[in-house]
C-alpha positions in Angstrom: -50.4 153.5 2.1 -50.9 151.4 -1.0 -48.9 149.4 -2.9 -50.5 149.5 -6.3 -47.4 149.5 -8.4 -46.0 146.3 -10.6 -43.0 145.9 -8.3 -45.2 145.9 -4.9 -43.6 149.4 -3.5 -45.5 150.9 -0.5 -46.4 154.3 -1.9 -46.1 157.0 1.0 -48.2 159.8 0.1 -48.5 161.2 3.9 -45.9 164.0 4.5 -45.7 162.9 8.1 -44.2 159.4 7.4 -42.0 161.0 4.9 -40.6 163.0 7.6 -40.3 159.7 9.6 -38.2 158.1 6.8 -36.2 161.0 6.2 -33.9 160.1 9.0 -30.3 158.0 7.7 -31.3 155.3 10.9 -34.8 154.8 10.3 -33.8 154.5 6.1 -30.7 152.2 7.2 -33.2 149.5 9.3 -35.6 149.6 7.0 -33.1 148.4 3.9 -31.4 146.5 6.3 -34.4 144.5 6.7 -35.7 144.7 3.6 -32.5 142.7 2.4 -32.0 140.3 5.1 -35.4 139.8 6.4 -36.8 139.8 9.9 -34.7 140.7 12.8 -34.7 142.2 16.8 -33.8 146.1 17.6 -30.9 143.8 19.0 -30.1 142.5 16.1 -30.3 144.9 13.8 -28.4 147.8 15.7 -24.9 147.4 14.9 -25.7 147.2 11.1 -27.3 150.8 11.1 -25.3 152.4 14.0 -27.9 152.4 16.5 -28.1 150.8 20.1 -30.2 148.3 20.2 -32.6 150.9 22.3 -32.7 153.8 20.0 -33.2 151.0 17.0 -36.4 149.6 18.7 -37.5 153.1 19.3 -36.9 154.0 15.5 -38.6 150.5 14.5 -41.8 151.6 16.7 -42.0 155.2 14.9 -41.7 153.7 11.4 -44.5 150.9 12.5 -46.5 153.7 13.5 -46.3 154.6 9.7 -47.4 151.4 8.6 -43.3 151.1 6.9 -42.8 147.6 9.5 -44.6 145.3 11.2 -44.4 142.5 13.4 -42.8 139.5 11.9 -43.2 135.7 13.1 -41.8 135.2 15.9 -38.3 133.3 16.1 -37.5 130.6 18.6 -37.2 133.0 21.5 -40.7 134.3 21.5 -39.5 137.1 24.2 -37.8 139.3 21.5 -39.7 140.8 19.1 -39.0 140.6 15.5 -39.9 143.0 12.8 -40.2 142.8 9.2 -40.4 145.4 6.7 -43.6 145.7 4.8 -43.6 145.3 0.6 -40.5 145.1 -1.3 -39.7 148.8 -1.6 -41.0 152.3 -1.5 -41.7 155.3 -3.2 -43.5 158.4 -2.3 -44.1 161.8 -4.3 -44.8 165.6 -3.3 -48.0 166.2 -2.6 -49.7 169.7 -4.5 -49.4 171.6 -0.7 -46.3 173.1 0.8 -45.9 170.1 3.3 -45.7 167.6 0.9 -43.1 169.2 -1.4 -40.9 169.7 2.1 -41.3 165.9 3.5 -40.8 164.6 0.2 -37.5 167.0 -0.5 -36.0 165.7 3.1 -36.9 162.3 2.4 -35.4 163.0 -1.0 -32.3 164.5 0.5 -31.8 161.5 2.9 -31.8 159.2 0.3 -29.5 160.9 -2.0 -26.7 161.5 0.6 -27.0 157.4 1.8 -26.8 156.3 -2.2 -24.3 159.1 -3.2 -21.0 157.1 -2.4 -23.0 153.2 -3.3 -21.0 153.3 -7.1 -17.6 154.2 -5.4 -18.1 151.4 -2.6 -19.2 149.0 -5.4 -16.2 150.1 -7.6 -13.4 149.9 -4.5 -15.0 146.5 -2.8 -17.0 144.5 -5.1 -16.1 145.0 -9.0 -12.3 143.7 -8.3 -13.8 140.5 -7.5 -16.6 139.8 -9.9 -15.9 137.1 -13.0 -16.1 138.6 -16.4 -19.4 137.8 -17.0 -20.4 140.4 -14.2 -18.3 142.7 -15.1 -19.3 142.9 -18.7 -23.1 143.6 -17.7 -22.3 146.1 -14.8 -21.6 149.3 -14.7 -23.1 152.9 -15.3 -25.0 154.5 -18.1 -25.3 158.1 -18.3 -28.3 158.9 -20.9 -30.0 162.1 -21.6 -33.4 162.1 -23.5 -36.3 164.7 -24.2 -39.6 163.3 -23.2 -42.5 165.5 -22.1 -44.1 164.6 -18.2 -46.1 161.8 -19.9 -43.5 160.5 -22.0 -41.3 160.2 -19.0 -44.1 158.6 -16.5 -44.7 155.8 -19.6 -41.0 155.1 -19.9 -40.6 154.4 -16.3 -43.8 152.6 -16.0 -42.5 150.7 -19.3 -38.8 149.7 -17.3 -41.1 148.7 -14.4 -42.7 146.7 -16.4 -39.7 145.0 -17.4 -38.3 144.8 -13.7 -41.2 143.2 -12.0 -40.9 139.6 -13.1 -37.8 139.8 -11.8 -38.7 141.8 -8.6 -41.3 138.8 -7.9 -39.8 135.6 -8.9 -40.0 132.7 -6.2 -36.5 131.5 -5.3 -36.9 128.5 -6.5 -37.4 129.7 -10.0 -33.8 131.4 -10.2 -31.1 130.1 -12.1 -28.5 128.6 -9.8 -26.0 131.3 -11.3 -28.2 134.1 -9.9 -26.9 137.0 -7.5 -28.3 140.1 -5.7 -27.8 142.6 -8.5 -29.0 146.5 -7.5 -30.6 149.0 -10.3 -29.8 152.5 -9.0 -32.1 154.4 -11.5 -32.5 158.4 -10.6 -35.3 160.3 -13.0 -34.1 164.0 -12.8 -35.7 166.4 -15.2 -33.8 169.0 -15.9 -34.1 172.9 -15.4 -34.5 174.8 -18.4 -31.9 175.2 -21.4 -31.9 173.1 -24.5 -34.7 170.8 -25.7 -33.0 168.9 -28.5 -31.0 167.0 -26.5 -27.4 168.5 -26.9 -25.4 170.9 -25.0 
């Protein structure tokens, strides 16, 4: 696992931690510590519907992957804290059978976790947000026609864009700054029109 990309992503290319990840626990302690850093099994289990057993037993398997790691320890040295390791992740079907399958359950997982995310935002968070927010929130639906290297230079282009961002030191944020979260899905279409229209 590398993490070669401008916004520090691990890249999972082996089918067998995709299959690791591909399970809505193992995804839900992992962006659970992603967001609010280092943290027991104890800790972290009522947050991803775990007991604090089965959550260090998922924490070990996603270690074995190289996905967390050990994290300092905290003032009671007899628990052990983990951390996840980089920012994010991405992975990618490999050319063999196995790697298309890991990566379409991993795939899958994800999907299902993020699919109601815009709903929850729009029921429990929008309402509250000032004006400013709410004027640079929302959803944008756009359909272009790019060829496969068009479409990898585009998203290396907004990655690009996102990475200062992705690596500023808190100090260096303005004091109005929030957690804001891009949910950005690349799906090329099946076949049917190229010119853009339906």
């Amino acid at each position: 696992m590398s993490s070669g990309n401008p916004l520090g992503d691990v890249e999972i290319t082996d089918p067998r931690a995709m299959r690791a990840l591909a399970h809505p626990v193992r995804l839900a302690v992992l962006e659970r510590l992603r967001l609010h850093g280092p943290a027991t099994a104890t800790e972290l289990a009522p947050h991803v519907g775990a007991t604090p057993t089965v959550a260090s037993w998922h924490l070990r398997h996603l270690a074995e992957f190289g996905l967390v790691r050990d994290a300092e320890p905290g003032p009671d040295r007899r628990k052990r804290r983990w951390e996840a390791v980089g920012r994010g992740f991405r992975f990618a079907p490999g050319a063999d059978g196995a790697g298309r399958e890991a990566a379409g359950a991993l795939a899958q997982v994800m999907f299902r976790r993020s699919a109601d995310a815009p709903a929850r935002w729009m029921a429990e968070v929008g309402p509250g947000l000032p004006p400013q927010w709410l004027r640079s929130a929302g959803l944008a639906d756009t359909r272009v026609v790019l060829s496969p290297a068009e479409l990898a230079e585009l998203s290396s282009a907004i990655e690009g864009l996102l990475a200062p961002y992705v690596h500023r030191d808190r100090a260096d944020r303005p004091a109005d700054a929030r957690a804001v979260r891009l949910l950005r899905y690349t799906l090329p279409e099946g076949d049917g029109p190229e010119d853009g229209t339906e």
